[in-house]
Backbone atoms as SQL, in Angstrom:
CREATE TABLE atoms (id INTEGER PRIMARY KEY, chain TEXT, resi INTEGER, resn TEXT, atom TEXT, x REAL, y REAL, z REAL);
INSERT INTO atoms VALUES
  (1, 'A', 1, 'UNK', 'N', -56.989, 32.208, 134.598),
  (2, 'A', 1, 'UNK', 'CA', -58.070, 31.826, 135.493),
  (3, 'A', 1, 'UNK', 'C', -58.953, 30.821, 134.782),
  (4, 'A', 2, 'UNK', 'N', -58.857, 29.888, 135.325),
  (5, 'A', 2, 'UNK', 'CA', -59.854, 28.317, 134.786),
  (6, 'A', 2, 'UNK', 'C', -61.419, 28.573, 136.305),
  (7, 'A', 3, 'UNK', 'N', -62.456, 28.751, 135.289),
  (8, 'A', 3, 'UNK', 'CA', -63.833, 28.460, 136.172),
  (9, 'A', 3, 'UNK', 'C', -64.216, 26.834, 135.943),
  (10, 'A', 4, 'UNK', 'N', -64.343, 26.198, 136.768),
  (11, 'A', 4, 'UNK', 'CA', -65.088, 25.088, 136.361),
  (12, 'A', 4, 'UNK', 'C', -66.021, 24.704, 136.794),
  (13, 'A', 5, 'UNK', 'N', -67.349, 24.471, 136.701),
  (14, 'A', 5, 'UNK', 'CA', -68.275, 24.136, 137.526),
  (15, 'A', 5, 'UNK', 'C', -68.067, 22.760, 138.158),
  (16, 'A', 6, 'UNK', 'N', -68.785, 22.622, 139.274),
  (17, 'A', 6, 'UNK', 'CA', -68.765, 20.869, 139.589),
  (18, 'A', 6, 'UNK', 'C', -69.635, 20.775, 140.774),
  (19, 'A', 7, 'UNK', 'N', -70.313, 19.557, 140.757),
  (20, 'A', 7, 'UNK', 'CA', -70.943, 19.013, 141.888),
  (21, 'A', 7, 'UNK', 'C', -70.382, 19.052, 143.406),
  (22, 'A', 8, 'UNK', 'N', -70.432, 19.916, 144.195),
  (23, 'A', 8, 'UNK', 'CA', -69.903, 19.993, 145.758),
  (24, 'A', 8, 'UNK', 'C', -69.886, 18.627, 146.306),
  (25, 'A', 9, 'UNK', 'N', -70.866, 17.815, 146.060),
  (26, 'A', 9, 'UNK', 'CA', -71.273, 16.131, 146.701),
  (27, 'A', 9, 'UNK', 'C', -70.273, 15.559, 146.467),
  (28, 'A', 10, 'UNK', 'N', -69.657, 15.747, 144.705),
  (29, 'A', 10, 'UNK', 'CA', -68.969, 14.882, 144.348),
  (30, 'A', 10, 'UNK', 'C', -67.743, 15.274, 144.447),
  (31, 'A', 11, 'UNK', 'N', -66.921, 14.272, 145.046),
  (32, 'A', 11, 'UNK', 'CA', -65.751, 14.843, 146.048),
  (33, 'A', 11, 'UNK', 'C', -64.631, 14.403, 144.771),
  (34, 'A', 12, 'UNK', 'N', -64.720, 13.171, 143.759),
  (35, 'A', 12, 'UNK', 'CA', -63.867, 12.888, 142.906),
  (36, 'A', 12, 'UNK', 'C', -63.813, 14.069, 142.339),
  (37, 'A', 13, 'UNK', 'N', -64.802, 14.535, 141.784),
  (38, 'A', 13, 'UNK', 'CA', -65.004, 15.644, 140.786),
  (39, 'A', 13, 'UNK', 'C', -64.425, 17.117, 141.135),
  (40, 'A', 14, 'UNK', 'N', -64.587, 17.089, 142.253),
  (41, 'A', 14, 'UNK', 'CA', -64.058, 18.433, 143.139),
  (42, 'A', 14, 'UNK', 'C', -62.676, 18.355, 142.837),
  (43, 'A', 15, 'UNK', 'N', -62.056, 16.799, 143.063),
  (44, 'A', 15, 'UNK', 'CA', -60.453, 16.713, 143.275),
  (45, 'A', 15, 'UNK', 'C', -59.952, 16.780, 141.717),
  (46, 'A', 16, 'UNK', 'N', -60.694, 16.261, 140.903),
  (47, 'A', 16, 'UNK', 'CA', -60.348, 16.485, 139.247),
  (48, 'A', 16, 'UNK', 'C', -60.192, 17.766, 139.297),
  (49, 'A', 17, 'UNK', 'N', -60.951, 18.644, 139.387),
  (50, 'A', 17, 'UNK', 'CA', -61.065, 20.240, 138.930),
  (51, 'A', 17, 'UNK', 'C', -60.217, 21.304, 139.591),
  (52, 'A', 18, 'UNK', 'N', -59.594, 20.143, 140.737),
  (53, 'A', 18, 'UNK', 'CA', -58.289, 20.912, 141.645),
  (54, 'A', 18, 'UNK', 'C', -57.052, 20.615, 141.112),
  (55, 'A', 19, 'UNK', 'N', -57.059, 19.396, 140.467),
  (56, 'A', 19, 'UNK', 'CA', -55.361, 18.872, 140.415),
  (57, 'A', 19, 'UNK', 'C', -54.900, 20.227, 139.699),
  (58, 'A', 20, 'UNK', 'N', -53.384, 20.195, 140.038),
  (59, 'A', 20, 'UNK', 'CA', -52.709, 21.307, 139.188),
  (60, 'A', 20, 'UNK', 'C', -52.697, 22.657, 139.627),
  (61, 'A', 21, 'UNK', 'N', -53.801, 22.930, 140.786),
  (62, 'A', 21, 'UNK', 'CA', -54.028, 24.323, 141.540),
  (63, 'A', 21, 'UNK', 'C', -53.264, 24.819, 143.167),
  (64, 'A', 22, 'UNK', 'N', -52.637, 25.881, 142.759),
  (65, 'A', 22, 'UNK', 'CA', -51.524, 26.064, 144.040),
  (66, 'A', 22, 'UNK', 'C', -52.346, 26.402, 145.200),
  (67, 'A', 23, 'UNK', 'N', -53.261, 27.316, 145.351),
  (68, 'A', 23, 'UNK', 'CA', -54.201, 28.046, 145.824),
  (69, 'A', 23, 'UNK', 'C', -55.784, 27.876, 145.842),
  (70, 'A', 24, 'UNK', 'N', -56.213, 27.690, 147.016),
  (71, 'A', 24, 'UNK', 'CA', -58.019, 27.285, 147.138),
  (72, 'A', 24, 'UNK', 'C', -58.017, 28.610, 148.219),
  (73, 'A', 25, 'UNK', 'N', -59.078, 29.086, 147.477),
  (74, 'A', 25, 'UNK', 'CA', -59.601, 30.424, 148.861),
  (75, 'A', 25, 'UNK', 'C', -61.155, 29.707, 148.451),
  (76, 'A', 26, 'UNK', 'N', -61.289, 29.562, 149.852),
  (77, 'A', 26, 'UNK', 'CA', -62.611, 29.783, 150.199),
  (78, 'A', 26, 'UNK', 'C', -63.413, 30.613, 150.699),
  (79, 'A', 27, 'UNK', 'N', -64.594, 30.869, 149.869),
  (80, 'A', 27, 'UNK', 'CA', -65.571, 32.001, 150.299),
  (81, 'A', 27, 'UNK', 'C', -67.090, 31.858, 150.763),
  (82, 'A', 28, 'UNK', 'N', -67.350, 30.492, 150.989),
  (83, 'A', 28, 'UNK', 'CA', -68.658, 29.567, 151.284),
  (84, 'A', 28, 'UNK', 'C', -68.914, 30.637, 152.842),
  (85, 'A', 29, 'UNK', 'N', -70.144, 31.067, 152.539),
  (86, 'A', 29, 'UNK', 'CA', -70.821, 31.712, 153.916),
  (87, 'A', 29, 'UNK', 'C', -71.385, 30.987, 155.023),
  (88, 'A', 30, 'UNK', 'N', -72.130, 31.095, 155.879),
  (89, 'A', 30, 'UNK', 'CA', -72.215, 30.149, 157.011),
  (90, 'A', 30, 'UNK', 'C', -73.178, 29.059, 156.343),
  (91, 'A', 31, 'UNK', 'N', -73.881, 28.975, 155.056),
  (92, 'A', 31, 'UNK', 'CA', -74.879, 27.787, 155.267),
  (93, 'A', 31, 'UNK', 'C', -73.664, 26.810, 154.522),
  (94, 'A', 32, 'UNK', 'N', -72.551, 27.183, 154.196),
  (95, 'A', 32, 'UNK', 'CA', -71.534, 26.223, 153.514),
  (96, 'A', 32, 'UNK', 'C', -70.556, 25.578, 154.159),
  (97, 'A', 33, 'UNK', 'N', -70.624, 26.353, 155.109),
  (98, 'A', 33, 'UNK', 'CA', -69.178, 26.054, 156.080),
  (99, 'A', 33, 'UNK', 'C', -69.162, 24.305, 156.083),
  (100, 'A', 34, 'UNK', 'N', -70.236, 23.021, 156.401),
  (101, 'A', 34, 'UNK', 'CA', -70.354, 22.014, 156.306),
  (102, 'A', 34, 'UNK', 'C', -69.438, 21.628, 155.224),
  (103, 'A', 35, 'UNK', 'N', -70.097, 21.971, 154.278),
  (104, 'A', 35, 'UNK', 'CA', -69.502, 21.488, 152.481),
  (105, 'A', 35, 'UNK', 'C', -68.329, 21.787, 152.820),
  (106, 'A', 36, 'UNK', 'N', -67.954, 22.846, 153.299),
  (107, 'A', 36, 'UNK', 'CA', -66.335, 23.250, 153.209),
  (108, 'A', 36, 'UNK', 'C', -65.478, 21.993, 153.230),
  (109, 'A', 37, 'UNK', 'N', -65.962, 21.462, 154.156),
  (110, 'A', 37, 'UNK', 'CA', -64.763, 20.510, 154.409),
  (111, 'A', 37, 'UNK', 'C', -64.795, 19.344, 153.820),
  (112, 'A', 38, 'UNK', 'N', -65.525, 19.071, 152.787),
  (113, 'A', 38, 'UNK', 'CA', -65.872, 18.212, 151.335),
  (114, 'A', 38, 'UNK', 'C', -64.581, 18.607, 150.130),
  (115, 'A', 39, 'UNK', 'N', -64.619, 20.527, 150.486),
  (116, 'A', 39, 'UNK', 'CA', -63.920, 20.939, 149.303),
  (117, 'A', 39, 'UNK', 'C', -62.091, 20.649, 150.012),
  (118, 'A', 40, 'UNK', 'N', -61.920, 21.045, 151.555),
  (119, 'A', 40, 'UNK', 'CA', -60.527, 21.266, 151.744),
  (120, 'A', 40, 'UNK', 'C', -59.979, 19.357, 151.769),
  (121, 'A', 41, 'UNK', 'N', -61.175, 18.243, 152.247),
  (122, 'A', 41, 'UNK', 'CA', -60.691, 16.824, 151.803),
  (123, 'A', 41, 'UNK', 'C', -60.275, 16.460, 149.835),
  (124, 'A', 42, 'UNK', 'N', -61.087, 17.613, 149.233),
  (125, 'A', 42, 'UNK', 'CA', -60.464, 17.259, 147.910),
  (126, 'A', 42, 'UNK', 'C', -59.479, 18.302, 147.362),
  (127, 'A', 43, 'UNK', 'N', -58.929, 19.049, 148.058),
  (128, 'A', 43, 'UNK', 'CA', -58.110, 20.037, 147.928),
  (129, 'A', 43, 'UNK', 'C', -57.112, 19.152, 148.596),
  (130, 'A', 44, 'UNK', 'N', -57.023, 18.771, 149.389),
  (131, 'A', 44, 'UNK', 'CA', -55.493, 17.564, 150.098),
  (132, 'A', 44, 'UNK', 'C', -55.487, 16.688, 148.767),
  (133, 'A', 45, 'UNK', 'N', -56.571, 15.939, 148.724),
  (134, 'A', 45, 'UNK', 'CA', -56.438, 14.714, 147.832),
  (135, 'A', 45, 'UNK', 'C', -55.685, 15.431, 146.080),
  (136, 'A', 46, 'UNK', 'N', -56.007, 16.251, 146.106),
  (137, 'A', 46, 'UNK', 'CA', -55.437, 17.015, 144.594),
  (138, 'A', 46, 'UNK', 'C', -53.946, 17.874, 144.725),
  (139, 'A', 47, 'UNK', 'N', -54.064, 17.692, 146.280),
  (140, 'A', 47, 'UNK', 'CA', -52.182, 18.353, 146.193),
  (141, 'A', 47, 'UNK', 'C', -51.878, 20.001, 145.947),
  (142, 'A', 48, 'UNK', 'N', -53.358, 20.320, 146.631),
  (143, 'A', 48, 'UNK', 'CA', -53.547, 22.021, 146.500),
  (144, 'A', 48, 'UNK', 'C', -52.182, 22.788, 147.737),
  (145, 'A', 49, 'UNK', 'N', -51.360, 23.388, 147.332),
  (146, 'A', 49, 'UNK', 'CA', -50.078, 23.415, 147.749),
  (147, 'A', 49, 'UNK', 'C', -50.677, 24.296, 149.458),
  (148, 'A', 50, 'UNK', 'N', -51.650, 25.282, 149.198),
  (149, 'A', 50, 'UNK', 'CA', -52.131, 26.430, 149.795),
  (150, 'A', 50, 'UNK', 'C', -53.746, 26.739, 150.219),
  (151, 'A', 51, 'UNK', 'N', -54.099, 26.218, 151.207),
  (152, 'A', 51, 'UNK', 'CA', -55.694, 26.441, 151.154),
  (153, 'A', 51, 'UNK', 'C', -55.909, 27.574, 152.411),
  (154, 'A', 52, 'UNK', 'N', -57.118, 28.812, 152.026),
  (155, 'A', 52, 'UNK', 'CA', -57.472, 29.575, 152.960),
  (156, 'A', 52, 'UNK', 'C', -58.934, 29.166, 153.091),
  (157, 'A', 53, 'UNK', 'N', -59.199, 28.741, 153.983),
  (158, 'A', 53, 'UNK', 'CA', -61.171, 28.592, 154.638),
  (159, 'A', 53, 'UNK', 'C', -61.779, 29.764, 155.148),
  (160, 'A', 54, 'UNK', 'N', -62.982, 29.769, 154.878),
  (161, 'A', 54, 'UNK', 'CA', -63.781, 30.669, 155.250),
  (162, 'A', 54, 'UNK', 'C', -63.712, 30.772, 156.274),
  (163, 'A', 55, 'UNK', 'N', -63.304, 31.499, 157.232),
  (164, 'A', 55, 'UNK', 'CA', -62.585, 31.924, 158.483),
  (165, 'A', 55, 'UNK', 'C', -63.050, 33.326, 158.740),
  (166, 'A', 56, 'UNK', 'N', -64.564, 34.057, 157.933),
  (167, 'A', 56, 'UNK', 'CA', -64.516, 35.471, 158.584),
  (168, 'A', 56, 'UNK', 'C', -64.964, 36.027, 159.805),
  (169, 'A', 57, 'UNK', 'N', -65.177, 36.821, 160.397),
  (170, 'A', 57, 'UNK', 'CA', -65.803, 36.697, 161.706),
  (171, 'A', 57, 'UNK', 'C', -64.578, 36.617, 162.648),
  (172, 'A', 58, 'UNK', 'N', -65.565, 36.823, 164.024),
  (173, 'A', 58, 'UNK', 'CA', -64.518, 36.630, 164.957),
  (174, 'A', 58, 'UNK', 'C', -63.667, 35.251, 165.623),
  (175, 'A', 59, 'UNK', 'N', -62.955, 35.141, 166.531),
  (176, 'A', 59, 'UNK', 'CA', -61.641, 33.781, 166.064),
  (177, 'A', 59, 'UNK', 'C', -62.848, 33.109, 166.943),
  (178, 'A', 60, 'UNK', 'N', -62.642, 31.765, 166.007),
  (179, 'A', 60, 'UNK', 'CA', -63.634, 30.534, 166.399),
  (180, 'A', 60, 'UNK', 'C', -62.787, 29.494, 167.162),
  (181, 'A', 61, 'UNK', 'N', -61.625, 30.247, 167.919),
  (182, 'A', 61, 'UNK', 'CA', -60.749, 29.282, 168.848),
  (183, 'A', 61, 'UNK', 'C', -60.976, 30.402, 169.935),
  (184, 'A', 62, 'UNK', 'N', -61.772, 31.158, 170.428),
  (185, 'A', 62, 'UNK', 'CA', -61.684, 31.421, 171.356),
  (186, 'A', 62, 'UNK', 'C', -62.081, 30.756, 172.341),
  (187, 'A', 63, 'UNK', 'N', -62.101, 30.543, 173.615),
  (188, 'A', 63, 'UNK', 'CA', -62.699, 29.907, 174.771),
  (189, 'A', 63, 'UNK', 'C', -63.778, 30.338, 174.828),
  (190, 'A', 64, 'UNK', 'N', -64.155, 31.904, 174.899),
  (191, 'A', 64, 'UNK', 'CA', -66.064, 32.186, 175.121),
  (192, 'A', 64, 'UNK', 'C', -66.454, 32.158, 174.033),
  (193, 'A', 65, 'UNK', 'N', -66.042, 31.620, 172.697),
  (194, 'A', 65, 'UNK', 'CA', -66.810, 31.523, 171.508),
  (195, 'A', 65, 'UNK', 'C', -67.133, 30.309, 170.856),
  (196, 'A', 66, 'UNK', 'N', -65.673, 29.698, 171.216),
  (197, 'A', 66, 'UNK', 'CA', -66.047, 28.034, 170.760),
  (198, 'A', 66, 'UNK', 'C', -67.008, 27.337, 170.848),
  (199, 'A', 67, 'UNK', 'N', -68.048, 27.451, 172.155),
  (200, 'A', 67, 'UNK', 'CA', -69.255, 26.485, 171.754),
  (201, 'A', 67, 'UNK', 'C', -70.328, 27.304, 171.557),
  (202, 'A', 68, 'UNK', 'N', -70.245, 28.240, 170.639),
  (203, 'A', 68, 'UNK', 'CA', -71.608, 29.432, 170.077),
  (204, 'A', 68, 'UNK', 'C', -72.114, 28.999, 169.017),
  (205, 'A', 69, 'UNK', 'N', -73.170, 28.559, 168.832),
  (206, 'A', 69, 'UNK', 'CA', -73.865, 27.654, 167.766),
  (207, 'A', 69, 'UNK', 'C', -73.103, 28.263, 166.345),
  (208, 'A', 70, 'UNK', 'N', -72.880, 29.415, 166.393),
  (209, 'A', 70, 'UNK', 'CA', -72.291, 30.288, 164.801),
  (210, 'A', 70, 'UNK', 'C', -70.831, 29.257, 164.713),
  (211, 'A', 71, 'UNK', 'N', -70.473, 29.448, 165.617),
  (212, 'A', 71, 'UNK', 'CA', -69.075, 28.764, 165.718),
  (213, 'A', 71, 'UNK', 'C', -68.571, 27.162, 165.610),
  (214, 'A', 72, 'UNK', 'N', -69.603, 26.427, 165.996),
  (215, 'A', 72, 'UNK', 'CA', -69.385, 25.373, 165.606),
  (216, 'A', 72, 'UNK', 'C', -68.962, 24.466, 164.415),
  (217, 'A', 73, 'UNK', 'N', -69.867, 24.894, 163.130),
  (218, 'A', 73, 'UNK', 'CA', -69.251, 24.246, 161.783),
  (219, 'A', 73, 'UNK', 'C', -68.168, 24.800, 161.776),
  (220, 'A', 74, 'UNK', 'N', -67.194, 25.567, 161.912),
  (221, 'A', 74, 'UNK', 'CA', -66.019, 26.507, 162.172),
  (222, 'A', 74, 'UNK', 'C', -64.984, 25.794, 162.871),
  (223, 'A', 75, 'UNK', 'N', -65.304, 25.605, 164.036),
  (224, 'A', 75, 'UNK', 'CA', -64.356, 24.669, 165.007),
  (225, 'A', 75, 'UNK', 'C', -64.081, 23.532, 163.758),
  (226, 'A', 76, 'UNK', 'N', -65.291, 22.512, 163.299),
  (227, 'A', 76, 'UNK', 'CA', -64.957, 21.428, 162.789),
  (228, 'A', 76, 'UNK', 'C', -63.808, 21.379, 161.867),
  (229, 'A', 77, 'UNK', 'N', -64.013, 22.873, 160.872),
  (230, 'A', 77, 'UNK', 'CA', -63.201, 23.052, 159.627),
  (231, 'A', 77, 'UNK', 'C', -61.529, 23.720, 160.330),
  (232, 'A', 78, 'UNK', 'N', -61.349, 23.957, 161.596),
  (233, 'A', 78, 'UNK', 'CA', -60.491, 24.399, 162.339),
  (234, 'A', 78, 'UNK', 'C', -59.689, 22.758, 162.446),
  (235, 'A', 79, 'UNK', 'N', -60.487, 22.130, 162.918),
  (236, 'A', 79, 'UNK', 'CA', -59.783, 20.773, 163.894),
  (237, 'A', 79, 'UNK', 'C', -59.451, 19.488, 162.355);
């Protein structure tokens, strides 16, 4: 297990500290969900074989849930 710290903004830096990693779980709670998709664009760019997103809660593809303010940064990291 390698910890590395790094700047979320910095998306090079994110993708440095990924190369070489099979697996990204994400655990960012709802004020992160935005950033998320900072980390899963440098998780592609680094060739992360396997990524899981913060996805807890109920399914954010439902029809009566999709446009529920909770649900929205969700959809984005969905689409």
């Amino acid at each position: 297990l390698n910890i590395t710290e790094v700047d979320y903004e910095n998306i090079a830096e994110v993708t440095k500290a990924l190369h070489g990693v099979d697996v990204f779980i994400s655990a960012v709670g709802n004020p992160g969900l935005d950033a998320q998709i900072r980390l899963i664009d440098a998780a592609v760019a680094a060739g992360v074989k396997r990524l899981l997103p913060s996805e807890f809660g109920a399914d954010a593809e439902h029809p009566r849930q999709k446009d529920f303010p909770l649900y929205v940064a969700k959809r984005r990291i969905v689409d």
